[in-house]
VEXZAFI-748807 format. One record per residue (C-alpha): x, y, z; residue number from 1. Coordinates in Angstrom, 1 decimal. Example, Ala and Ser with C-alpha at 12.3 -4.5 7.8 and 13.67 -1.06 7.14 Angstrom:
BEGIN
{u 12.3 | v -4.5 | w 7.8 | seq 1}
{u 13.7 | v -1.1 | w 7.1 | seq 2}
//
This chain:
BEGIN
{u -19.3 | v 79.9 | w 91.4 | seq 1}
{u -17.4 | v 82.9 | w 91.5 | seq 2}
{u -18.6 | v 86.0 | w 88.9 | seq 3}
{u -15.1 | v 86.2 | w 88.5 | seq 4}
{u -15.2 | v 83.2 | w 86.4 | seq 5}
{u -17.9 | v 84.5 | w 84.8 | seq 6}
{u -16.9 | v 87.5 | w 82.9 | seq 7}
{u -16.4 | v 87.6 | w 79.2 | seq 8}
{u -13.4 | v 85.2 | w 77.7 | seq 9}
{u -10.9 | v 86.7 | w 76.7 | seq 10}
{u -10.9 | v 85.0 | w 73.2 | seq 11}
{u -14.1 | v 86.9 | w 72.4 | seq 12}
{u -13.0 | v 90.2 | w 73.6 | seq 13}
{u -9.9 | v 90.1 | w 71.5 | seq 14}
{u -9.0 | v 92.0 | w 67.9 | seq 15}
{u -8.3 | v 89.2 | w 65.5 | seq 16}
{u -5.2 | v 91.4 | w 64.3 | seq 17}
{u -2.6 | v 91.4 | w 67.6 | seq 18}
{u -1.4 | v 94.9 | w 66.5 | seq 19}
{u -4.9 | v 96.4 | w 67.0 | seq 20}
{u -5.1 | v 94.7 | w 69.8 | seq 21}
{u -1.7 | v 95.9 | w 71.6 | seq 22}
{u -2.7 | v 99.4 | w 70.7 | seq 23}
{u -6.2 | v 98.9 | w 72.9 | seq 24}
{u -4.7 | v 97.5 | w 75.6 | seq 25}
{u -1.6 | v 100.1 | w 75.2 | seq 26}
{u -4.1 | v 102.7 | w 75.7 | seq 27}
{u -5.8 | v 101.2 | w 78.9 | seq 28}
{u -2.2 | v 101.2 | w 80.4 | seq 29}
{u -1.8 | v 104.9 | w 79.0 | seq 30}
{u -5.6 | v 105.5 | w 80.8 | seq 31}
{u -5.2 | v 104.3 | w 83.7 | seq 32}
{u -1.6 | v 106.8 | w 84.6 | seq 33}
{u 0.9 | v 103.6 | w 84.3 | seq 34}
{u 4.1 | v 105.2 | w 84.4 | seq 35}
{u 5.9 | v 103.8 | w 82.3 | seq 36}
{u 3.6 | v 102.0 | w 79.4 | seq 37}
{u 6.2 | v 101.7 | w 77.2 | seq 38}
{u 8.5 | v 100.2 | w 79.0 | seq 39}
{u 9.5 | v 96.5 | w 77.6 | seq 40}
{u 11.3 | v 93.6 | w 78.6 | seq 41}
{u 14.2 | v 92.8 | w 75.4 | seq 42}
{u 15.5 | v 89.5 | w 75.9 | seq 43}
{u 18.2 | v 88.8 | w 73.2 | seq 44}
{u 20.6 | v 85.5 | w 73.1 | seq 45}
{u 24.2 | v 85.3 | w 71.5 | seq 46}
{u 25.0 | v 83.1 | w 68.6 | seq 47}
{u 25.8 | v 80.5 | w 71.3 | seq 48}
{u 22.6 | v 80.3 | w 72.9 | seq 49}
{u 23.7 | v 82.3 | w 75.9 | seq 50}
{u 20.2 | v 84.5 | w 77.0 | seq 51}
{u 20.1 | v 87.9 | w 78.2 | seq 52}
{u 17.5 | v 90.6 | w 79.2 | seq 53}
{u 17.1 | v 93.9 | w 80.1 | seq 54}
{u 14.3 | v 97.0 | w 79.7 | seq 55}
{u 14.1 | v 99.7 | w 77.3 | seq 56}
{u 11.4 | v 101.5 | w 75.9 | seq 57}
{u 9.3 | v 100.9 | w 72.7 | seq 58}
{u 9.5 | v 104.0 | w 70.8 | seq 59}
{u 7.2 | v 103.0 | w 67.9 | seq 60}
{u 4.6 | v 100.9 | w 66.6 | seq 61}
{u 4.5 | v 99.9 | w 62.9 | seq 62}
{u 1.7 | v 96.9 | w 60.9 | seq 63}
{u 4.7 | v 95.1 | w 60.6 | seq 64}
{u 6.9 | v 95.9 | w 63.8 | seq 65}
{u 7.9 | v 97.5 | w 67.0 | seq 66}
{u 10.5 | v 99.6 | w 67.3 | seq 67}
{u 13.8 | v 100.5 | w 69.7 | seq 68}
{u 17.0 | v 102.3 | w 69.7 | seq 69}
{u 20.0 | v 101.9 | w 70.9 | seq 70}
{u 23.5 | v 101.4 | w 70.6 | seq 71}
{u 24.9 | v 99.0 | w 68.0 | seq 72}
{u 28.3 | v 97.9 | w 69.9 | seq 73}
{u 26.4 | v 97.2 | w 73.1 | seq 74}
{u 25.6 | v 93.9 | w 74.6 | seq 75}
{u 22.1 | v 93.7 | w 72.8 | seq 76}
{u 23.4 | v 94.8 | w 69.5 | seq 77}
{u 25.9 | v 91.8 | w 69.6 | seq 78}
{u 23.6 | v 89.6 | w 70.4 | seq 79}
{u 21.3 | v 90.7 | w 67.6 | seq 80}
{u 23.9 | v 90.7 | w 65.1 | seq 81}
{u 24.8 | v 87.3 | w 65.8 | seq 82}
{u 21.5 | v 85.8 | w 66.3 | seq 83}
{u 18.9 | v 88.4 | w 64.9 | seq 84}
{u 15.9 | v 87.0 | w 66.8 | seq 85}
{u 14.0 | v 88.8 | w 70.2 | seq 86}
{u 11.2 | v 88.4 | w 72.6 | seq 87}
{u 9.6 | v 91.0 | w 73.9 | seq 88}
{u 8.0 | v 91.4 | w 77.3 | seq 89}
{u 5.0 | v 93.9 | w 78.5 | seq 90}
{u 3.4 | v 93.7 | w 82.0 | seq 91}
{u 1.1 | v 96.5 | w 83.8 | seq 92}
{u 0.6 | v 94.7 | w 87.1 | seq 93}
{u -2.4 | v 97.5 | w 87.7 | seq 94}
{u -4.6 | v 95.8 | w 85.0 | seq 95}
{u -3.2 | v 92.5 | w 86.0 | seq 96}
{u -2.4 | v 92.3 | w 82.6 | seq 97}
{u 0.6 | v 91.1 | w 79.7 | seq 98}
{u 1.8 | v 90.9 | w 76.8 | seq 99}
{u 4.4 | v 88.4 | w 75.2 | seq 100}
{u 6.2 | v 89.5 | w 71.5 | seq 101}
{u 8.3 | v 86.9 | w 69.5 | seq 102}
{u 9.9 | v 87.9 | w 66.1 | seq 103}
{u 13.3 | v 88.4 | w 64.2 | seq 104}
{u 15.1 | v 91.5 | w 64.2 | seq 105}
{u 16.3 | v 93.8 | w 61.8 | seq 106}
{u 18.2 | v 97.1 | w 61.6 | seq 107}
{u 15.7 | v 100.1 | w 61.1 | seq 108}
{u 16.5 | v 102.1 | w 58.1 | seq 109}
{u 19.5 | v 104.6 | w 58.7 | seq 110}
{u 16.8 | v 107.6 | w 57.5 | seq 111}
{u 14.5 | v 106.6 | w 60.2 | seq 112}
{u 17.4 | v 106.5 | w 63.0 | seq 113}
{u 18.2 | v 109.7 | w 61.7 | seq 114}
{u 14.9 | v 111.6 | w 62.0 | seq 115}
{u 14.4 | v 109.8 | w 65.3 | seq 116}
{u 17.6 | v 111.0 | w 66.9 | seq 117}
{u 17.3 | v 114.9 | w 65.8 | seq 118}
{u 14.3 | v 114.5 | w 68.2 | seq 119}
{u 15.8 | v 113.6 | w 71.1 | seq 120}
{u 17.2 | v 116.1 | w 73.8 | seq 121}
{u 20.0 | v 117.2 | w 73.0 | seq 122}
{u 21.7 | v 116.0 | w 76.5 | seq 123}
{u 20.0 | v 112.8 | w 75.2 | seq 124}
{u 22.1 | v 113.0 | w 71.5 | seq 125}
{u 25.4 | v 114.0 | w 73.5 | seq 126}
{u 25.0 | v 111.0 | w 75.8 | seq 127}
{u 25.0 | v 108.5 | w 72.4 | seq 128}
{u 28.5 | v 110.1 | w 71.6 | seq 129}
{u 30.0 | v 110.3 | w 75.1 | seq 130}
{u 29.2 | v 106.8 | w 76.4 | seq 131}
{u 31.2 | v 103.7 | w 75.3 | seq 132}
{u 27.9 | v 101.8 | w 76.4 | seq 133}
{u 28.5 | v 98.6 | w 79.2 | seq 134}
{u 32.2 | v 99.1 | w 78.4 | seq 135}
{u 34.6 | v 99.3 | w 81.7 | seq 136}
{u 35.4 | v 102.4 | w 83.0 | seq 137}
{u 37.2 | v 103.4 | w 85.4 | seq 138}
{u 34.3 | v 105.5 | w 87.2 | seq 139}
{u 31.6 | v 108.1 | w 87.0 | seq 140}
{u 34.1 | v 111.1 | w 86.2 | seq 141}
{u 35.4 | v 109.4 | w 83.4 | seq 142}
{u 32.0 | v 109.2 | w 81.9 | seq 143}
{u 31.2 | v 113.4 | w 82.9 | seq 144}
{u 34.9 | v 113.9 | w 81.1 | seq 145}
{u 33.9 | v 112.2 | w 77.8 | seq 146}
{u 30.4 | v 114.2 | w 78.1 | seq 147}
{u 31.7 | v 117.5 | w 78.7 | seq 148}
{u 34.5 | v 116.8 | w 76.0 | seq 149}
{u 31.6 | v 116.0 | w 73.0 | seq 150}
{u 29.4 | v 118.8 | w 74.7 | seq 151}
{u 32.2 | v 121.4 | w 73.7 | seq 152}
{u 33.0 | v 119.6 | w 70.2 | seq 153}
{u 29.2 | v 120.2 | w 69.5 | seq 154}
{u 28.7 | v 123.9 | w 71.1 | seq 155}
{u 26.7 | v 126.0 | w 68.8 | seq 156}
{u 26.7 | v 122.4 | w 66.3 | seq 157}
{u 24.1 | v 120.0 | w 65.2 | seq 158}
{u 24.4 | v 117.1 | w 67.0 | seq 159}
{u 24.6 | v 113.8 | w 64.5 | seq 160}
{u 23.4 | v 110.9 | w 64.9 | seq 161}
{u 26.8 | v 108.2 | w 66.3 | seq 162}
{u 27.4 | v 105.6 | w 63.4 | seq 163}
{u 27.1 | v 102.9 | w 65.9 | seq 164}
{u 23.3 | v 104.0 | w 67.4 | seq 165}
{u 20.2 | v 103.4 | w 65.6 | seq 166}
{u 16.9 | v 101.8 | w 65.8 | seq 167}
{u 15.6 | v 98.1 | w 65.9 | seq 168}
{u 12.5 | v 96.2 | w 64.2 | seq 169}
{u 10.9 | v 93.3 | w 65.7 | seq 170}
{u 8.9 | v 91.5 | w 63.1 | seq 171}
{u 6.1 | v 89.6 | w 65.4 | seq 172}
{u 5.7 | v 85.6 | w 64.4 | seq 173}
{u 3.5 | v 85.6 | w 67.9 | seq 174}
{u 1.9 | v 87.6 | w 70.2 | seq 175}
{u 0.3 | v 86.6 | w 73.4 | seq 176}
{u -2.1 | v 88.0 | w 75.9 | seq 177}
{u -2.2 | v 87.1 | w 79.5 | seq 178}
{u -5.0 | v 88.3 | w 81.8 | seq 179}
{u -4.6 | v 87.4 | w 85.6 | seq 180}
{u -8.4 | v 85.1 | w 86.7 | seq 181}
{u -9.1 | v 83.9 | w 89.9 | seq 182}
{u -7.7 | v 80.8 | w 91.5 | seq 183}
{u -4.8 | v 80.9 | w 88.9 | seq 184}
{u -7.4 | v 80.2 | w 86.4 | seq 185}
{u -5.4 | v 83.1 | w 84.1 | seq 186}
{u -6.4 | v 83.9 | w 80.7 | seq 187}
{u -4.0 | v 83.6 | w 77.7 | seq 188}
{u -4.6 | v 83.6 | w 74.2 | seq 189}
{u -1.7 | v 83.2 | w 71.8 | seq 190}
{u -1.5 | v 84.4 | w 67.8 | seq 191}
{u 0.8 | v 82.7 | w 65.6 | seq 192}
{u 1.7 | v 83.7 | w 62.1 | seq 193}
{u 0.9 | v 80.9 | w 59.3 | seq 194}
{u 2.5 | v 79.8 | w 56.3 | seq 195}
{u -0.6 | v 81.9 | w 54.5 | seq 196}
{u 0.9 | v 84.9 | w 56.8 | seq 197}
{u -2.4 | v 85.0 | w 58.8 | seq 198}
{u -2.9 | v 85.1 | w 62.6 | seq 199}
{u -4.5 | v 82.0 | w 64.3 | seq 200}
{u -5.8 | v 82.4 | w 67.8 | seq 201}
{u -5.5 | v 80.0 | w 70.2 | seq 202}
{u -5.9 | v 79.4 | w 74.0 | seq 203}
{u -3.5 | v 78.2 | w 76.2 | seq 204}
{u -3.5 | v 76.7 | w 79.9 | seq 205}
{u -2.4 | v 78.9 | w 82.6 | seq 206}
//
């Protein structure tokens, strides 16, 4: 038998809280020079069941939720205000490794959005006023017009936050952790919040 098969299960390697346990393997990723750790899979559907996904970036980690920003009128911000529920997707193919988040969605309080946008770059703060995000338009010098236009409005200003950009909570009801095995003999252990709001563990076939 292959000593692949006989290395530690996963089960017994795992934190029983998921949060701890995305941090660890959060920090691998980070250890090993991933370049982009936090970059996540967001899948979001409409209120009639129509599915869509895209990346962004996690941009914090709370006990009760992960965290992203973006703008409110987009696409994704539609969807989540008509169906407030998301899944979230990590994989670092260099630790043959990932991680699945389910969870409702809820706006991040406006004080948080705020202290999280006077952070950014500035070009970064400009940007949120300037682009009419996944609107039409009629090509790239439109977009460098309306930048240049809110770059002079704001010369020698503070740049506020838009009304219509903010930040996201997902609220995880399950977690699961995937670990590529030989022969397709994968690893994946699932936790699911309870009614007593505990995690169970469980496996699951590959």
């Amino acid at each position: 038998m292959s000593d692949e098969h006989n290395l530690p299960q996963l089960f017994d390697r795992l934190d029983p809280d998921p949060v701890r346990q995305f941090r660890n393997w959060l920090k691998d990723a980070q250890q090993v020079g991933i370049a982009q750790p936090y970059a996540m899979t967001l899948a979001t559907a409409s209120g009639d069941n129509i599915p869509s996904a895209r990346i962004v970036l996690l941009r914090g980690i709370e006990e009760d939720g992960f965290i992203f920003f973006t703008n409110y009128d987009s696409p994704k911000g539609q969807n989540l205000e008509e169906n407030p529920f998301a899944a979230l997707l990590f994989y670092w193919p260099e630790l043959a490794r990932q991680i699945r988040i389910g969870g409702a969605v809820a706006k991040l309080e406006a004080e948080a959005s705020d202290r999280y946008f006077a952070g950014r770059p500035r070009g970064h703060q400009i940007e949120a006023h300037a682009s009419p995000q996944s609107r039409v338009i009629s090509d790239r010098s439109e977009l460098v017009g309306r930048f240049q236009a809110e770059e002079q409005k704001y010369e020698g200003k503070e740049v506020p936050r838009p009304g219509n950009w903010g930040g996201y909570r997902v609220v995880p009801e399950s977690f699961e952790f995937w670990r590529e095995g030989e022969s397709r003999l994968h690893e994946r252990l699932r936790y699911q919040r309870n009614k007593q709001n505990s995690w169970v563990m469980e496996h699951l076939a590959p």
